[in-house]
N, C-alpha and C positions, 0 to 999 in steps of 0.2 A: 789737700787732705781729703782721703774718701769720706762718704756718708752712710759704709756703710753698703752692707749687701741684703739681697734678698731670692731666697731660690725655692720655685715650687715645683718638689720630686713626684710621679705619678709611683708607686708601690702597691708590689702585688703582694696581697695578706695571706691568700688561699685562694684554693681551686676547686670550682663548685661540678656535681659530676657529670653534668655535660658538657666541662672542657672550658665554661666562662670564668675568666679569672676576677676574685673581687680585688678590687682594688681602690688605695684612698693615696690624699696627697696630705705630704709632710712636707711643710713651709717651714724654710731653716732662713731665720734673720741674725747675721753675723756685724756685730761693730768694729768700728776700726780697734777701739782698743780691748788688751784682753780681758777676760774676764771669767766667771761661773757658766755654767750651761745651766737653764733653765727648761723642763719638758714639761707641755701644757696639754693638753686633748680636750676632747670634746663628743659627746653621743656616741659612747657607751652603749647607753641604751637609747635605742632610734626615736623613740618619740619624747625625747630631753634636747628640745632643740633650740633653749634660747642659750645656752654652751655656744653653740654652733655660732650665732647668730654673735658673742661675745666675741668669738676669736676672728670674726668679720672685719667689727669696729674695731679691733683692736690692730688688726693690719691694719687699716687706714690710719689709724692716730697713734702708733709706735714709732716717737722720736729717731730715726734710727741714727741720726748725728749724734746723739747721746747716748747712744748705746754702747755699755762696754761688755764684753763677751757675747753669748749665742742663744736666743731661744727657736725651739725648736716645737711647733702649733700641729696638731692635727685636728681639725675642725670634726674631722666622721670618723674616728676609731672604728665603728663596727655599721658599715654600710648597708650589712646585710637588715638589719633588726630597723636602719634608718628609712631603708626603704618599706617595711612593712608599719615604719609609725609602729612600735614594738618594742617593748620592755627585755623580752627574750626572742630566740630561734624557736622556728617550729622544728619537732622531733625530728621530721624529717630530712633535714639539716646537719641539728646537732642532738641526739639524742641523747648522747650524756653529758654535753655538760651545754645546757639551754642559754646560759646566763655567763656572758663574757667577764662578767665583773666578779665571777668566783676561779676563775682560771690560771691568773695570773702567780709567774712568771711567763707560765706558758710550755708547750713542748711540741716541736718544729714536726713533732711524729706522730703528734696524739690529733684528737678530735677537731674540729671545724676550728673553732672559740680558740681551743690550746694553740693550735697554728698561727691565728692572726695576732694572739697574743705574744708571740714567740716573735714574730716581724718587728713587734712594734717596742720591743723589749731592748730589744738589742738599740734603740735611740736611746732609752730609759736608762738602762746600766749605764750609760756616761753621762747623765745629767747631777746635776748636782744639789736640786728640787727638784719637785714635780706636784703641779697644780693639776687635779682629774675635777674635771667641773661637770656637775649634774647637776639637775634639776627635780623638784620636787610636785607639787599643787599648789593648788591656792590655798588650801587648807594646811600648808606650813609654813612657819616661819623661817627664813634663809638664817642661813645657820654654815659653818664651814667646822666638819669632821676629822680629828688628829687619834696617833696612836698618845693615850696617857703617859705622861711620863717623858716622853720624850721632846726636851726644850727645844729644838731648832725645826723641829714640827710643830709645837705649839706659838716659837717665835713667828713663823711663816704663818699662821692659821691669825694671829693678831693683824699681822701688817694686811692683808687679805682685806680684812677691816669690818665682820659683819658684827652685831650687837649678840649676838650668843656663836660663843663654843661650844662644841661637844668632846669630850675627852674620852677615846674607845677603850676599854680593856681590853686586852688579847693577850692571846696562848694561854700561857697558866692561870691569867688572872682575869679571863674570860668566860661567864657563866657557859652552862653547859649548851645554851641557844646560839649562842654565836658559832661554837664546833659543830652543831647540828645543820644551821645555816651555808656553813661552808664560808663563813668571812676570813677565814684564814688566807683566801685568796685574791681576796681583794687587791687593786692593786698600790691603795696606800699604802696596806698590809705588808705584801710583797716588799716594795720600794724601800719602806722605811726598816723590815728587818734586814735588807741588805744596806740600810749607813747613808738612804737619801729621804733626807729630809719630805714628807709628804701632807701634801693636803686633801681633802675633797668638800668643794665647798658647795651645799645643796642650795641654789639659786629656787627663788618660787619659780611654781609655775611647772606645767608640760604643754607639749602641744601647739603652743600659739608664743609668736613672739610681743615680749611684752617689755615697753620700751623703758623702762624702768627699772627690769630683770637687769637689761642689756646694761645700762650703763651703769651701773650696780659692778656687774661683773670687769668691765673692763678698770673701770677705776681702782678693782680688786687688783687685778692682774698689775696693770701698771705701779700698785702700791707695794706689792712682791718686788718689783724688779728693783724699785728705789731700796727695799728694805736688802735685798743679796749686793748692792751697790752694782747694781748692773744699771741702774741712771742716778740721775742727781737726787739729794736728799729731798729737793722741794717737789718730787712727784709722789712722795707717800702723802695715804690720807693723815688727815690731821689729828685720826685718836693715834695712829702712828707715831705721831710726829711726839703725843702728848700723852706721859707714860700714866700721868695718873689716870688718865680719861681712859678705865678700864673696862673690857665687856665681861659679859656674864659667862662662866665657866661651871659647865655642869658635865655631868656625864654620861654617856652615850649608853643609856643603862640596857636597852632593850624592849623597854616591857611599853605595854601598852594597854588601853583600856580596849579590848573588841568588846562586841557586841553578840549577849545571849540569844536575843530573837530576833529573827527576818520580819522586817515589814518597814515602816517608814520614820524615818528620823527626824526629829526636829532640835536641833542644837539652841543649848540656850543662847538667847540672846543679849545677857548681858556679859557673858563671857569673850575678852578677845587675847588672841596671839602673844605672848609674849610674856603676860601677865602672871606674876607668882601665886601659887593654887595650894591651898588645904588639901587633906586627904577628905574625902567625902564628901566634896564640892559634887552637885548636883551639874551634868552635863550634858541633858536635853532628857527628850521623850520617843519612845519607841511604840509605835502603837499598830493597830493591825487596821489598812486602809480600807475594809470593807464594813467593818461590824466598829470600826472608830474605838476597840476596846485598848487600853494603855496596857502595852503589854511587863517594858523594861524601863526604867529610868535610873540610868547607868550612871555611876557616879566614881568621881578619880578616886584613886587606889593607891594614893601616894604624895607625899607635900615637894613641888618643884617648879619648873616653871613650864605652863604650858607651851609647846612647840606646834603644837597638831592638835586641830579636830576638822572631823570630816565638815563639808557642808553637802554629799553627797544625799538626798534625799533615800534612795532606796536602799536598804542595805538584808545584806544576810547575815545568819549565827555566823561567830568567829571572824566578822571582819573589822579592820580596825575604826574605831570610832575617835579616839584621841592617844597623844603622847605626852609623859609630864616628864621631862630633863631633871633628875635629880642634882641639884645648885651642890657646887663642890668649892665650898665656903674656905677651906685651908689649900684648896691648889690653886699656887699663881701663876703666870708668866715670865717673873721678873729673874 
């Protein structure tokens, strides 16, 4: 009896204009017996690279004797942004559309972003899930993103296994920030309004791999597969396994607390991660580092549970200082 294959394709995304092709590898592990198609990726955006570093350890530790049907890994979705350690493309690049992760499905004729997105599509239209793993700071709590509403994305976002969901509105029932943003192209977004199930699950961290991220993530992944029955029931995690043992389900509201004045932040410090918050909770001090005057002390705007605050000491007007998940008491899983 086979064990099981495994095959790593070199693919060209686009063509940069002096003639270098970009190009990533798509890792297709097929089991002997059949099964769902699973499509995974990883860095998006280039400098989200404990993704990467997940879909590593997870080749190594992917049963593949127990494997029934095909996942299909792409470690560097967008090489270009990976090599500049980079969130988005510079203009010069991709001028209209900077950020791969509003592009999607994609268009084999259109811009840099559209093109590679269009390469990588045509894997995705036949998968049956699809796991997009990003990364976040330290200043977030790992959290994995679904369209509302929709249960076999929200089933896949439990077995994942992080202690908060976030439930997205889209299209109609999407504040006027999400259509200004461009999330409509995301490629949860994408995926799941064509009928495949979608996650994106935002792991701490950028930048630096951190071995906790890692196996966090891979435990994720493997708990996906147990849960499509693509391996045996005993590799989901155990809130998985154990329906009561339910996580926190809130909604992907948007909003956030910025910050009215530039100058130096100091976050409270009895506040941490996770923790359910009042409106009007006090959330550090803003003060001007030369003259020591208090400028802002910024406080939540909303009863939910904290997900995000900066620990970024210097900040400017308008940028984000914290996130509160509004807790979605009547939406279950079950």
């Amino acid at each position: 009896m086979s064990d099981g294959t495994h095959v790593a394709e070199q693919v060209t995304l686009a063509r940069l204009p002096s003639g270098v092709e970009l190009t990533t590898t798509v890792h297709t592990y097929r089991g002997e017996a059949s099964g769902p198609t699973l499509y995974v990726q990883a860095a998006q955006h280039g400098r989200e690279i404990n993704g990467t570093a997940v879909l590593r350890r997870f080749h190594d530790r992917l049963p593949l004797e127990s494997l029934s049907g095909t996942v299909v890994a792409v470690p560097v979705a967008n090489p270009l942004t990976f090599d500049r350690v980079s969130y988005t493309a510079p203009d010069s690049i991709d001028s209209v559309n900077d950020n791969m992760n509003r592009v999607w499905p994609g268009d084999e004729s259109g811009s840099l972003h559209q093109r590679m997105a269009a390469h990588l599509w045509e894997y995705i239209e036949d998968a049956d899930a699809v796991v997009d793993l990003h990364t976040g700071s330290p200043a977030m709590l790992p959290h994995v993103v679904y369209l509302a509403d929709d249960r076999p994305s929200a089933t896949l976002a439990r077995a994942f296994g992080t202690d908060l969901l976030l439930a997205e509105e889209a299209a109609e029932d999407a504040p006027e920030e999400w259509h200004r943003r461009g999330f409509a192209g995301k490629l949860r977004v994408a995926a799941t309004q064509e009928g495949i199930p979608s996650i994106t699950p935002e792991l701490a961290h950028s930048r630096q791999i951190l071995e906790s991220v890692v196996e966090d993530g891979v435990e994720g992944l493997v708990s996906v597969l147990a849960h499509l029955e693509m391996l045996p029931r005993e590799y989901a995690r155990e809130r998985d396994q154990n329906r009561d043992d339910a996580p926190v389900v809130a909604r992907n509201h948007l909003g956030q607390v910025t910050a009215e004045e530039s100058g130096l932040f100091r976050p409270n410090p009895d506040l941490d991660l996770g923790q359910s918050i009042s409106k009007g909770v006090d959330l550090g001090t803003i003060y001007q580092p030369a003259t020591y005057e208090v400028l802002e002390r910024p406080v939540t705007d909303r009863e939910g549970i904290l997900y995000t605050l900066t620990r970024e000491a210097t900040v400017t007007a308008g940028s984000k200082l914290a996130s509160v998940a509004i807790r979605e008491a009547d939406r279950t899983l079950e």
